[in-house]
N, C-alpha and C positions, 0 to 999 in steps of 0.2 A: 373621527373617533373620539370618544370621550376619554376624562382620565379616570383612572382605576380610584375609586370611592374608599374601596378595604383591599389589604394586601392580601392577594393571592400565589398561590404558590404554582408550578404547572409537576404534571407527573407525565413521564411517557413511555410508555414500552415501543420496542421494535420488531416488526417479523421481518426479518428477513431470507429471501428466499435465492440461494446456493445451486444456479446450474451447472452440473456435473461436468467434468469434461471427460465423459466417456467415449468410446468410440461409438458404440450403439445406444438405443433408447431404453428408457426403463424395465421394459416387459416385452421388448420384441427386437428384433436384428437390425430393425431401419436403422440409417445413418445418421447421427444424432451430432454434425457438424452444423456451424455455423455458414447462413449463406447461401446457400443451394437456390435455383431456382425455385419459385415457388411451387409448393406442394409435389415436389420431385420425389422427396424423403419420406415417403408415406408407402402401407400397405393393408391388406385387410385386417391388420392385427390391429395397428395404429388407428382404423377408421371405422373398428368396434363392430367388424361384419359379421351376422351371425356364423357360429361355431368354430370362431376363434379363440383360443386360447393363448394369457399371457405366459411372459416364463421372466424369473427376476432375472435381472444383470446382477450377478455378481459385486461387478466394480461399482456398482452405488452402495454396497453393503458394507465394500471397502473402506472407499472415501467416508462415510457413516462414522464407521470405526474409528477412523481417523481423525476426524473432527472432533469426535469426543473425544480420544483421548488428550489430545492438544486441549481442550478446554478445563479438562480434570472432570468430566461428567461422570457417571454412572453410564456403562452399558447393560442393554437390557439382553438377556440369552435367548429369551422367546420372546420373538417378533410375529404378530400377525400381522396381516393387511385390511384397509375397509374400502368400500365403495361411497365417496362424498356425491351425491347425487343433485347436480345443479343443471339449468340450461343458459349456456350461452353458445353462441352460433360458432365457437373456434375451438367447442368441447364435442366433437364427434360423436362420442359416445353417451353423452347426456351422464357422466359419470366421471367422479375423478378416482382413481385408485390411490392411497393415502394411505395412514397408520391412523387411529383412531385414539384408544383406548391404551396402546402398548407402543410408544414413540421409540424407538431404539436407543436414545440417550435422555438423561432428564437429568434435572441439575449441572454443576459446572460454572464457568465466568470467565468473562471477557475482562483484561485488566486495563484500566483506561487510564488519562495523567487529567485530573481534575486539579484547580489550582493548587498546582507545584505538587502534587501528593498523588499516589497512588490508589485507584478507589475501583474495586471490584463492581461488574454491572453481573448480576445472578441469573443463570438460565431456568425458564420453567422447560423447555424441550427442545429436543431435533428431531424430526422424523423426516422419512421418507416418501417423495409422492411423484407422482409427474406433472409437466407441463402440459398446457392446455398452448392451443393453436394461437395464430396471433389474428386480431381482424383491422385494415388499413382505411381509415375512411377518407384519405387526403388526395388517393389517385384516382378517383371516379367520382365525378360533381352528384350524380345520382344512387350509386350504391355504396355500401359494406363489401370488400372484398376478403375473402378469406385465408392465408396461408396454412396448411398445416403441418408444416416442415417442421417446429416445434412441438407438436403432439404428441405427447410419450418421451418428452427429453427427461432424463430423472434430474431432479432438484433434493436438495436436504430444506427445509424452512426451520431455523433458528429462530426461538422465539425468547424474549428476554422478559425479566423478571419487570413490571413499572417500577424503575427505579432512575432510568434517568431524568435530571433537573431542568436542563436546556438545553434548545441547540447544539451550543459547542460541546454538550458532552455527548451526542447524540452522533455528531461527526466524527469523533473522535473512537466511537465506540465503531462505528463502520467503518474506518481507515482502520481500525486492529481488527477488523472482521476480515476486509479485504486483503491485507497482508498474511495474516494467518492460512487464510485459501490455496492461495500464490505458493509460499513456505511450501507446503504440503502438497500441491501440485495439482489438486482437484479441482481448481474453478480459477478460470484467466481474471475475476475479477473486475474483467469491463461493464460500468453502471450502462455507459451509451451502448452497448451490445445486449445488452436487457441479460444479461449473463450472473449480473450481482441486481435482483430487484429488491425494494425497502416498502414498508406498507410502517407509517408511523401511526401508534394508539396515543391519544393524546388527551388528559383533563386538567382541570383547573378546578382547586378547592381556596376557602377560606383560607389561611393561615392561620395553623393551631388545630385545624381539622383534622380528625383521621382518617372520617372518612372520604372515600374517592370521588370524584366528580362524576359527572358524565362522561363516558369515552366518547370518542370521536375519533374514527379511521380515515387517515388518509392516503390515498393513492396517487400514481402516477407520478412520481417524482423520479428522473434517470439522468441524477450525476451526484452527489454528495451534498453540492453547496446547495443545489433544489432542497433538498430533507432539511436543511437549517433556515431555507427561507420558507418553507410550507410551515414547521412547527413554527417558526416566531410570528409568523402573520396569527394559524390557528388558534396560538395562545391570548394574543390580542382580539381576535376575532371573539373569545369565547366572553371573555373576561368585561368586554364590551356589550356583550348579551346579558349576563348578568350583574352588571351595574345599572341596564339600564331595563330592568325587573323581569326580563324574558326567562326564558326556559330554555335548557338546551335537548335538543335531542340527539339518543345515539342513534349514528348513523355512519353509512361513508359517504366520503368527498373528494374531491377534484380536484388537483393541484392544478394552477396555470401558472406556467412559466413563464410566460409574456407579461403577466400584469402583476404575479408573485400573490394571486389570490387561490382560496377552494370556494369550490361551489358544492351544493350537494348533490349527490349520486342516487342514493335509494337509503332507506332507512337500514339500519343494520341486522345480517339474518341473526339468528340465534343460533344452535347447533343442533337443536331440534330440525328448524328450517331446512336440515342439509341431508334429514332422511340415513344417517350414516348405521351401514350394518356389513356383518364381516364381508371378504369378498370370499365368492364362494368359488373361484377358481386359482384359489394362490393356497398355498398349504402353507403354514407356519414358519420361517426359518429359522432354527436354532444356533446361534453362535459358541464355539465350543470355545473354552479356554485356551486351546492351544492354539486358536483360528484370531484370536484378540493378539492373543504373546506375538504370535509371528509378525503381525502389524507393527505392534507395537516395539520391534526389535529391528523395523525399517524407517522406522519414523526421523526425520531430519530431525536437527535442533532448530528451536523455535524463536523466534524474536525476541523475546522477553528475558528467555534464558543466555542467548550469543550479548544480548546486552549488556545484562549485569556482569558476566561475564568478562567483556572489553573493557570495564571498568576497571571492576575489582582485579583483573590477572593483567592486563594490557596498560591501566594507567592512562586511559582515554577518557578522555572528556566526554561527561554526560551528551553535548554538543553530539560529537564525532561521533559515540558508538550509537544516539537516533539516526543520524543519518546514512549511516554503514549499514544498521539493519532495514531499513526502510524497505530494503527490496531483495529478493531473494540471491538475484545477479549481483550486486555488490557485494553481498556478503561471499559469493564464491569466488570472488576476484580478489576480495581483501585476502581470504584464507588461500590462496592459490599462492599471492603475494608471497604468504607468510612461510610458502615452503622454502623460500632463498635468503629470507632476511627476517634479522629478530625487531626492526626499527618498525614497530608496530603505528608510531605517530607519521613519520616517514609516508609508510604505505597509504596509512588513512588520508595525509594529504596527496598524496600523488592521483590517489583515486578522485577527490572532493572537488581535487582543482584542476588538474592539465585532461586528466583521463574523462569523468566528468562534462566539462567543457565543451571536448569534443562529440563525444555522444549526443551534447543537446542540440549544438551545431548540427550533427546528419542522421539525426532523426532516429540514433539507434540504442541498445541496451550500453550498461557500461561493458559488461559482458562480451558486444560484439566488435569494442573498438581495435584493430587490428595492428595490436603490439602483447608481446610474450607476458606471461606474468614474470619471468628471467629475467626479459630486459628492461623491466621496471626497477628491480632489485639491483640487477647493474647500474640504475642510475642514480640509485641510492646512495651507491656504494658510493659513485664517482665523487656527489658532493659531500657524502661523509669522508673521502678522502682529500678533499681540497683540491680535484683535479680540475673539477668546474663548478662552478656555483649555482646555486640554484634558478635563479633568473633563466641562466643559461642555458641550462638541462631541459626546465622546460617549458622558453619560447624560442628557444633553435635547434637543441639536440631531437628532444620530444616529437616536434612533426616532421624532421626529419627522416626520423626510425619509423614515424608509420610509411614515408613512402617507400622506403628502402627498410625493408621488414627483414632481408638477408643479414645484415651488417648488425655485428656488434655494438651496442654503445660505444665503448671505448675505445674501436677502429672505426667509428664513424666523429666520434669527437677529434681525432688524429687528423681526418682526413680535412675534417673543416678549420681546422685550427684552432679550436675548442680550447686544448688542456690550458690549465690556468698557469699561469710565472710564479712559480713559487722562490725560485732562487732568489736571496738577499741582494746578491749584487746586482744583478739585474736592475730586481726592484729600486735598489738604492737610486742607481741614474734617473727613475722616474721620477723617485721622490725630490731628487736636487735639482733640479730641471721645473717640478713643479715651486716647491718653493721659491727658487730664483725667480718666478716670473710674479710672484706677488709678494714683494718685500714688504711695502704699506699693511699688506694685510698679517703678514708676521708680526709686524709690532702689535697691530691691535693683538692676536689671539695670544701675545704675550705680556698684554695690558687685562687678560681678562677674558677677552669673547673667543673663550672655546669653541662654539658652537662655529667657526670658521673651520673649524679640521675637514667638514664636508666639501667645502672648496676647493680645500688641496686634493681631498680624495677621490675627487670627483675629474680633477686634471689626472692624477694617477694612472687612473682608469681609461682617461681619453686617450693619453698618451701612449698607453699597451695595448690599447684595442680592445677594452675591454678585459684583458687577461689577468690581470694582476689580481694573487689570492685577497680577497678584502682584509684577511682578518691579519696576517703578514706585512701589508704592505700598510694597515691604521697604523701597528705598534711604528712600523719605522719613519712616519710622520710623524707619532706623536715623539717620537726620540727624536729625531731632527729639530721640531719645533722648540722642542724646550732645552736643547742646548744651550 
């Protein structure tokens, strides 16, 4: 590859496309799960036989709603449908049903963290459409097999404004697409489940130019890090064409993940191309005001908002309230937390680190890990009370209580002998006993090397079995020592 001659800038937009997690399909009863054997999920509706008739689902008008208002869109009141008329061998009906002309939502923004700062990505739309069939060509050496268990799954397709720079903003903008889905409960989000699909537009201009390059569509990309390494190859790929006096054309292309190249596909249609005119068996649907309120009067709090939030009211670190929101399950375990104890930093760690941990160890939500949000707060309690320290809480208390999920913290710290020595006198024997045993080392830390206290503390601690309060039993070494 050559080097870039004149500096170029890249611009890219995103579609991406939102399968619903409805029970049923967009315009007919079939089963619209994930998985079924193949073409199980089908019927004459689904497979466009004549004098069938669609009927909308509801719950994609829902989710709709919902999406926009989460993004601050505009909802549209009158909704029509069109017929996108294309052939591919996994479209039954030689037809996609879609929104043409009247998208259900337009405008709106995806809030992204672009170096260190917060930078809006602008929606041109959301509408409503369905899935097209899938076709397999890796389990038969000689044909195309067809599934059409996805046929008629309703999808929303988010389409962004070109306004993202690169790659990492590109990622970033679909990790807050994917989380925002999850939040709101309408799409599992899985790229490998073809459930969250990305189709990147991508050009490359001058620097200083305003106007737009060439577009370039790419497909097939299903996991996130694919869409950062299709645009950064694309980019270079393009940029390399026109340094080196070529032309580009628009078109679509072919992500390969094996060699992290595109190839091209077919030239790009136009919307003429696609024949689009109303469907003549779907009648308008009008959304009433009071049919938005209600949604919008169920809507969870959103990621963006529990953020700032955990900050500004919690006093959590920028750090802690990303990672808390990240997922929809933390955040309800934090807030579950939060009904027993006000130790907002407490909870956040208990979650990040013992609770956490475990979950990534067997494979489950934090959500599913099998301790109280109670007895979480009890163990709070325990080391905001000096009974046991934190070390303690949790890599003995902690896995503990999940095997033994009956028992209290505080009568299971009893039972193991857990609670900490806080008695002075007690402690004191520790402390003269350790001392005694490193006289040498008293002079030095009283010639100077402080940094010996850890020694004594460290016999302290051996000598009580670990029990002795740290923060009790530092002051009565450092008062023994400088006697």
């Amino acid at each position: 590859m050559t080097e870039s001659k004149i500096d170029y800038v890249a611009t890219i937009g995103l579609e991406v496309h939102i399968q619903l997690s409805t029970n049923s399909k967009a315009y007919s009863s079939d089963n619209a799960a994930y998985g079924g054997s193949p073409n199980s999920y089908i019927s004459p509706i689904t497979l466009g036989h004549p004098g069938t008739l669609p009927v909308v689902n509801k719950g994609t008008i829902e989710s709709a709603v919902k999406l926009g208002l989460a993004v601050d869109a505009k909802i549209r009141r009158h909704n029509e449908f069109a017929r996108k008329n294309y052939f591919y061998p996994d479209l039954p009906k030689g037809y996609q049903i879609t929104q043409d002309t009247t998208p259900i939502c337009t405008e709106g923004h995806i809030t992204i963290k672009a170096n260190g700062a917060e930078k809006n990505i602008n929606l041109t739309r959301i509408h409503m459409e369905e899935d097209a069939g899938k076709s397999i060509h890796d389990l038969d050496p000689f044909n195309t097999l067809v599934d059409l268990n996805r046929a008629g799954v309703p999808l929303l397709e988010m389409v962004s404004e070109p306004e993202i720079e690169n790659s990492e903003e590109a990622y970033q903008y679909l990790m807050e697409v994917r989380k925002l889905v999850r939040y709101l409960g309408i799409c599992d989000g899985n790229m490998e489940e073809g459930s969250l699909r990305c189709d990147a537009n991508i050009s490359v201009r001058p620097k200083g130019q305003k106007e737009l390059g060439t577009k370039v569509e790419v497909k097939n990309m299903n996991s996130m890090r694919n869409v950062q390494r299709a645009i950064e190859h694309e980019i270079v790929r393009q940029i390399d064409v026109l340094n080196e006096g070529g032309t580009l054309e628009q078109q679509t292309r072919n992500f390969d993940a094996g060699t992290g190249t595109t190839t091209a596909m077919r030239s790009k249609e136009a919307a003429n191309d696609y024949r689009y005119f109303p469907e003549p068996d779907l009648a308008p649907v009008v959304l009433s005001d009071e049919f938005i309120d209600s949604i919008k009067s169920e809507m969870p709090a959103l990621p963006n908002e529990l953020y700032k939030k955990y900050i500004s009211e919690y006093a959590l670190s920028e750090y802690d309230s990303a990672l808390i929101t990240e997922s929809k399950e933390t955040v309800e375990l934090f807030e579950s937390i939060l009904n027993y104890t006000s130790n907002y930093k407490a909870a956040a760690n208990w979650i990040m680190g013992p609770i956490k941990s475990y979950a990534n160890e067997n494979g489950v939500h934090v959500g599913e890990v099998p301790i109280t949000s109670n007895a979480i707060s009890e163990l709070i309690e325990l080391v905001e009370g000096n009974k046991v320290s934190s070390s303690v809480a949790s890599q003995k208390l902690f896995p503990e209580l999940i095997k033994k999920q009956s028992k209290n913290p505080l009568e299971l710290a009893q039972e193991m002998n857990l609670i900490q020595e806080s008695d002075e006198s007690a402690l004191n024997d520790f402390v003269n006993q350790a001392i005694s045993k490193f006289p040498d080392k008293v002079e030095e830390y009283k010639n100077g090397k402080k940094g010996l206290i850890g020694l004594f503390m460290g016999e302290v601690m051996k000598l009580s079995k670990g029990k002795a309060d740290p923060k009790i039993a530092n002051k009565l070494v450092k008062d023994a020592l400088e006697k």
